[in-house]
N, C-alpha and C positions, 0 to 999 in steps of 0.2 A: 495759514494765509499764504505763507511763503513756495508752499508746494501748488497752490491755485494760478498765483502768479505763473510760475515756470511752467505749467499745464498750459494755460489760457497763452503765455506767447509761443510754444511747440506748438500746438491746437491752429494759430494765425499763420505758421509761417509752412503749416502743413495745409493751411486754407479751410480746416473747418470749422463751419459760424456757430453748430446748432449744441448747446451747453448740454443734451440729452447726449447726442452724439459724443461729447466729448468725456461726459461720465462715463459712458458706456465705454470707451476708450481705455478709460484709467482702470477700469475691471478686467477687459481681457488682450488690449494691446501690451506688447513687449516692451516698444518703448514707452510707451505713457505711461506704465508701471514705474519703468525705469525713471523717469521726468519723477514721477511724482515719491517715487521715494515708496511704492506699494502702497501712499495713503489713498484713499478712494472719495475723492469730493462728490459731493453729492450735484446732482442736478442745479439745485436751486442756489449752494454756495457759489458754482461757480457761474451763474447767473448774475445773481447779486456781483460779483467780484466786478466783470465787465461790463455791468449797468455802470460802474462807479468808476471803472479806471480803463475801461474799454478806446475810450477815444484816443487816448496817451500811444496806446498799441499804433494805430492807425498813424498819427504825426510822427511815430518815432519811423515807421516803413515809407513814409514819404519821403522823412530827411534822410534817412538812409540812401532812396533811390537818386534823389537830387545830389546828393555828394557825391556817389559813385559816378554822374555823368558829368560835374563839374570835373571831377579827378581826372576823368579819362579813363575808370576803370572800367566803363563797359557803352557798348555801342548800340546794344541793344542785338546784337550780332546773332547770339547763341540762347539755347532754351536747356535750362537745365532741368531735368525729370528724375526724379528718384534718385538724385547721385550721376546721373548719363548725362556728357553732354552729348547736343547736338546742333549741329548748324540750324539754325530758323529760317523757315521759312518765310520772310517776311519781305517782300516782293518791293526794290524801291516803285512800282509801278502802282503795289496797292497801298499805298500813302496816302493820306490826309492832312493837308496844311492848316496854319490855324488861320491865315488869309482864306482860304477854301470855308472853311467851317465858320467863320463870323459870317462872310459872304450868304451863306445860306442860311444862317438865321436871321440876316437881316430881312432876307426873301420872303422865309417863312412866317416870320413878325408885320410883316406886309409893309415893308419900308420900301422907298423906292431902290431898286436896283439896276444896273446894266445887263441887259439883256445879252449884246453880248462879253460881258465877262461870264455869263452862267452856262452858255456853249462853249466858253475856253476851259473849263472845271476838268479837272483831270478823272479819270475814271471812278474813284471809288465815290468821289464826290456827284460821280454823273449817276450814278447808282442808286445815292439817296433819293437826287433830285427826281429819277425817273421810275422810283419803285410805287405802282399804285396801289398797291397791297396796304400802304400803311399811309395813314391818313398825317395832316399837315402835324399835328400836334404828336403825336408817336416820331415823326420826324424832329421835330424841333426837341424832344425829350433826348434821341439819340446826338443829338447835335451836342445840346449841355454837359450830355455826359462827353463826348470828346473833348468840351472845352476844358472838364472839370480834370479830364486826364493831361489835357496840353500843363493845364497848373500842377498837379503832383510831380510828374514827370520832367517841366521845365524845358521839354523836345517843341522843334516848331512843326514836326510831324509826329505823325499817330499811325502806325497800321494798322489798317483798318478788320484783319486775321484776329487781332488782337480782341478787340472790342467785341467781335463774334464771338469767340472762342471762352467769354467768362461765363454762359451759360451751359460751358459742354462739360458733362464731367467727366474728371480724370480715372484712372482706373481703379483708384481706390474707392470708385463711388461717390466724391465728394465733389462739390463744382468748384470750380477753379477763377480765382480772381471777384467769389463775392467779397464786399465789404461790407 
């Protein structure tokens, strides 16, 4: 059990969700060998594992991120990949406020709103509001999830690079920032 544990949070903090994936892992990666000690879990053990102790994973990478920004130990500044860092590209321009973001679900909830506070919306917020491609509710779904990130994260902005960028995958083949 003990070798599933330290599989399944190596497996999290390398971002892979899928328990096939991560068996297949322990068979012919270096380090997952190494993690696990050359034992090989099976698919379904380590299924079961994070059916039952999965979520623990998740709160403990929130409180982790919520300290470090309490601490001051990170600005959100730099993007580390594989061990490289590198400056991020994370534009104060392409930002998201949580004022911005209630603002437009009140809109999309069909509350009354100021008209013009919705032409004062800073760019990436004019983006949502102006993308016709995606209809009111696929809007309102991205909205919660920024809200859901303003609460992990504890920031009263969100780049918006960011929220993009968890369906791109990394070059290990894996996507980046499923939860």
């Amino acid at each position: 059990m003990f070798h599933v544990k330290i599989t399944c949070a190596y497996a999290k903090i390398d971002h892979i969700e899928s328990a096939r994936v991560i068996a297949e892992m322990t068979k012919y990666h270096d380090i997952y060998k190494f993690v696990c000690d050359r034992i090989k879990p099976s698919e379904r053990s380590i299924q079961r594992y994070r059916d039952e102790f999965g979520r623990y994973y998740e709160v403990l990478l929130q409180m982790t991120l919520k300290m470090a920004v309490k601490k001051g130990f990170t600005e959100f500044n730099h993007v580390v990949v594989d061990g490289t860092i590198k400056k991020a590209f994370n534009s104060n321009q392409n930002m998201i406020s949580k004022k911005e973001t209630n603002l437009l679900v009140q809109f999309y909830k069909g509350l009354e709103v100021d008209l013009k506070k919705l032409e004062k919306l800073n760019k990436p917020a004019q983006k949502i509001l102006n993308d016709k491609e995606m209809s009111n509710d696929e809007k309102l779904e991205i909205l919660y999830d920024i809200r859901t990130q303003f609460k992990f994260t504890g920031q009263d902005k969100i780049p918006m690079n960011d929220i993009e960028a968890r369906m791109m995958k990394g070059k290990k083949g894996n996507f980046h920032g499923c939860l």
